[in-house]
C-alpha positions as CSV (number, residue, x, y, z in Angstrom):
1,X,73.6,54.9,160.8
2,X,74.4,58.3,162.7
3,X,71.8,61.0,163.5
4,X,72.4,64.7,162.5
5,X,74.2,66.4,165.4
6,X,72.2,69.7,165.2
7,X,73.4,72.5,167.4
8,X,72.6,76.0,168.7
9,X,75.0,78.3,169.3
10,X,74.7,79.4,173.1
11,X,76.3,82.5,172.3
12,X,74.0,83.8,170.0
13,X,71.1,85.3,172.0
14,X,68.4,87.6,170.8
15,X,67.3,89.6,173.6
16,X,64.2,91.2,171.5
17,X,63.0,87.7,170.7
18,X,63.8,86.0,174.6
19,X,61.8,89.4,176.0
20,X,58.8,88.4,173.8
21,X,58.3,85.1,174.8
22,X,59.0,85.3,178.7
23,X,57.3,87.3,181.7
24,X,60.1,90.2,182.4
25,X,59.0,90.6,185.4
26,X,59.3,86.5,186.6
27,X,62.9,86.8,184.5
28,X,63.4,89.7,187.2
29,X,62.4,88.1,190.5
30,X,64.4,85.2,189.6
31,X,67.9,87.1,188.6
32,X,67.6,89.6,191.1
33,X,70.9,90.2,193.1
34,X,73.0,87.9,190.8
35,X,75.9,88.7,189.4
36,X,76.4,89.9,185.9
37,X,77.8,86.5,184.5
38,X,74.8,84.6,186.4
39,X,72.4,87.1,184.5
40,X,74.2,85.9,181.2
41,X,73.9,82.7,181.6
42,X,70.3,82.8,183.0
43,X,69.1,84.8,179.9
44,X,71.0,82.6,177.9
45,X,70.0,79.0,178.8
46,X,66.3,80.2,179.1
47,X,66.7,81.4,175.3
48,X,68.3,78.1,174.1
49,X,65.8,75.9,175.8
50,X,63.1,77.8,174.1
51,X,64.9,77.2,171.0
52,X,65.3,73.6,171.6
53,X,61.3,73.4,172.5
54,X,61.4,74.7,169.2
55,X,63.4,72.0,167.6
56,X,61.3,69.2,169.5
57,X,58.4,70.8,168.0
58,X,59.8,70.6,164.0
59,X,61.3,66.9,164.5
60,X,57.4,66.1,165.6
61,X,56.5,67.6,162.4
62,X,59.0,65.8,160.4
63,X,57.9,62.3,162.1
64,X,54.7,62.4,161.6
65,X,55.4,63.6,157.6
66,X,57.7,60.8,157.4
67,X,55.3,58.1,158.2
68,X,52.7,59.4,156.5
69,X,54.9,59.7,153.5
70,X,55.9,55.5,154.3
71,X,52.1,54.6,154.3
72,X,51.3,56.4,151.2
73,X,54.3,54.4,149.6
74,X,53.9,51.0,151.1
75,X,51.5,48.1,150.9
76,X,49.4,48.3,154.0
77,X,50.6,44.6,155.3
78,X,53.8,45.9,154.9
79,X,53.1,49.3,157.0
80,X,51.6,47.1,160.0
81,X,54.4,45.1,159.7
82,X,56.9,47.7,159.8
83,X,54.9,50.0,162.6
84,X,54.9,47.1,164.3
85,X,58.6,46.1,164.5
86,X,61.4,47.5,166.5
87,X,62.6,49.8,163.1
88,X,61.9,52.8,165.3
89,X,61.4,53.8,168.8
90,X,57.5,54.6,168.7
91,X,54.7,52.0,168.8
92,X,53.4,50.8,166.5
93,X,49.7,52.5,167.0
94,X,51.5,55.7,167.7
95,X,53.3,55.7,164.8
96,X,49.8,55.1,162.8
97,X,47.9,57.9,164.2
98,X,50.7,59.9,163.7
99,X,50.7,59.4,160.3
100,X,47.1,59.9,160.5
101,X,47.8,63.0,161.9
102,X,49.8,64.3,159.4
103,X,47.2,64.0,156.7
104,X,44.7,65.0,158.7
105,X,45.8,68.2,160.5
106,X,49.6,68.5,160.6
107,X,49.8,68.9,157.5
108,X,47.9,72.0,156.8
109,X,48.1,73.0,160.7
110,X,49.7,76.9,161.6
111,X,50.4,75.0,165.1
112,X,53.7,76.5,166.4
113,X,56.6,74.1,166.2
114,X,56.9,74.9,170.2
115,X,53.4,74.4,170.8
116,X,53.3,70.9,169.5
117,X,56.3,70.2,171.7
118,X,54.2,70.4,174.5
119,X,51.8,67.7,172.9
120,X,52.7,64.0,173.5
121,X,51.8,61.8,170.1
122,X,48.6,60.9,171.5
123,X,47.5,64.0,172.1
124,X,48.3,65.0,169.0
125,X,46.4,62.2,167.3
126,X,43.2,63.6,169.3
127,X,43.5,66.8,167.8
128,X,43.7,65.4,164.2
129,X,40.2,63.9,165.2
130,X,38.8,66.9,166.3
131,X,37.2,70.0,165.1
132,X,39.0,73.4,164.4
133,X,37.1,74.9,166.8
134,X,37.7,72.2,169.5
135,X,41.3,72.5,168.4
136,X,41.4,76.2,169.3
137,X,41.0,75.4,172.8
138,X,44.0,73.5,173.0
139,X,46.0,77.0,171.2
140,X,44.7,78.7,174.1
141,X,46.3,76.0,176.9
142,X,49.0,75.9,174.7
143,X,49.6,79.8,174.5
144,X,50.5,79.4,178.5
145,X,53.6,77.9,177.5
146,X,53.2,74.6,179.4
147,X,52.5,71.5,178.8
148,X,48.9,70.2,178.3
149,X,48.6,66.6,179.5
150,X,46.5,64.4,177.2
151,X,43.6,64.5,179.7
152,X,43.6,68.1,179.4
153,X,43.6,68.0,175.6
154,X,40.7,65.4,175.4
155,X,39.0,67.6,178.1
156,X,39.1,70.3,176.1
157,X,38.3,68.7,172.6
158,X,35.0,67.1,174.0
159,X,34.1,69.7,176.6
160,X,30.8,68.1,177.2
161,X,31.5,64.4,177.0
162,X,30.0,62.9,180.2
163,X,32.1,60.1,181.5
164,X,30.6,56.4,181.2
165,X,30.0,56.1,184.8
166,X,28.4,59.9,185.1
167,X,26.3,58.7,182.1
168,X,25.0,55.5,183.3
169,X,23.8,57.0,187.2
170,X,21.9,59.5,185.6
171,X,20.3,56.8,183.0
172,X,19.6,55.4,186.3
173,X,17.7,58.0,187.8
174,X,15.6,58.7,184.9
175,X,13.8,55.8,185.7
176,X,10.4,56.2,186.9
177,X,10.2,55.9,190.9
178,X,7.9,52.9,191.0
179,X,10.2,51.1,188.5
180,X,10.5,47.3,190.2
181,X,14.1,46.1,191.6
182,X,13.7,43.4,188.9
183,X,13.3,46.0,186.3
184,X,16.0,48.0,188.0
185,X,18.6,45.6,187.8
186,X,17.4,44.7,184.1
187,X,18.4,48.0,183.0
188,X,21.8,48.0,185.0
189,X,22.9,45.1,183.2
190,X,21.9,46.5,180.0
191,X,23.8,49.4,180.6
192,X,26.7,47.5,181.3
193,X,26.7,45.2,178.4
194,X,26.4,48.4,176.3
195,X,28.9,50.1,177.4
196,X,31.6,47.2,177.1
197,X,31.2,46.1,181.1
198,X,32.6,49.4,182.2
199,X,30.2,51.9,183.6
């Protein structure tokens, strides 16, 4: 089959709207001297990429509505099956959270379409996990206009999550000091066997 060819008209550029979402004084430094047709095209481009971040962000949307629509409709062998397969270009768990995602947050979510361009599809399967208020601090990384990596998003969505390995020294030193090396070593390897051999 053959994709919709959507375009954006180069030539159309509001100058109100680009001034809004860019630093004027960065857009400055960074056309100063150039000539008036450099200028143009500067102001133009950064416009249509913005636009384009924009598009990125809706055709996430529209993914993630579409699979959650297939999973609604299909038996659930037949969802793995299909998530699974080479149908489309996402994995298969990928696709599934994104579904997930949809139903979940997406869904009901006033998330800018160019914010969530900036989100890769695991990212945004962490913030359909998380709490609205969690959530908000991913707005505010977002509202910088770059891209939040997915360690940043799961930094911020569990702020005070202590890593396994931070966890399991300081379950360590709470030991009392005359504890034995025998006892010691007892509680390292229960540690480790609760925390799936990874500490």
């Amino acid at each position: 089959f053959t994709m919709p060819n959507e375009t954006i008209n180069p030539e159309v550029v509001d100058l109100a709207e680009l001034e809004e979402r860019v630093p004027i004084t960065s857009l400055a430094q960074c056309i100063e001297g150039e000539a008036p047709a450099v200028v143009n095209l500067v102001k133009t481009t950064t416009y249509n990429i913005y636009k384009h971040l924009q598009a990125m962000g809706k055709s996430r949307r529209k993914i993630a509505e579409g699979l959650w629509e297939l999973r609604s409709n299909m038996k659930k062998g037949n969802w793995i099956k299909y998530t699974d397969s080479d149908l489309i270009p996402i994995p298969g768990r990928g696709a599934r959270e994104l579904a997930e995602a949809h139903e979940k947050w997406l869904i009901q979510s006033d998330i800018t379409e160019e914010q969530l361009s900036f989100l890769s599809y695991r990212s945004i399967a962490a913030m359909a996990s998380a709490s609205e208020s969690n959530r908000k601090k991913v707005y505010q990384l977002l509202e910088a206009g770059k891209p939040v990596g997915e360690s940043e998003v799961r930094k911020a969505l569990n702020p005070t999550k202590k890593s396994k390995v931070k966890a399991s020294i300081l379950a360590m030193k709470d030991l009392p000091p005359n504890t034995s090396e025998k006892d010691k070593l007892a509680h390292a390897m229960k540690l480790i066997d609760n925390q799936g051999t990874r500490i």
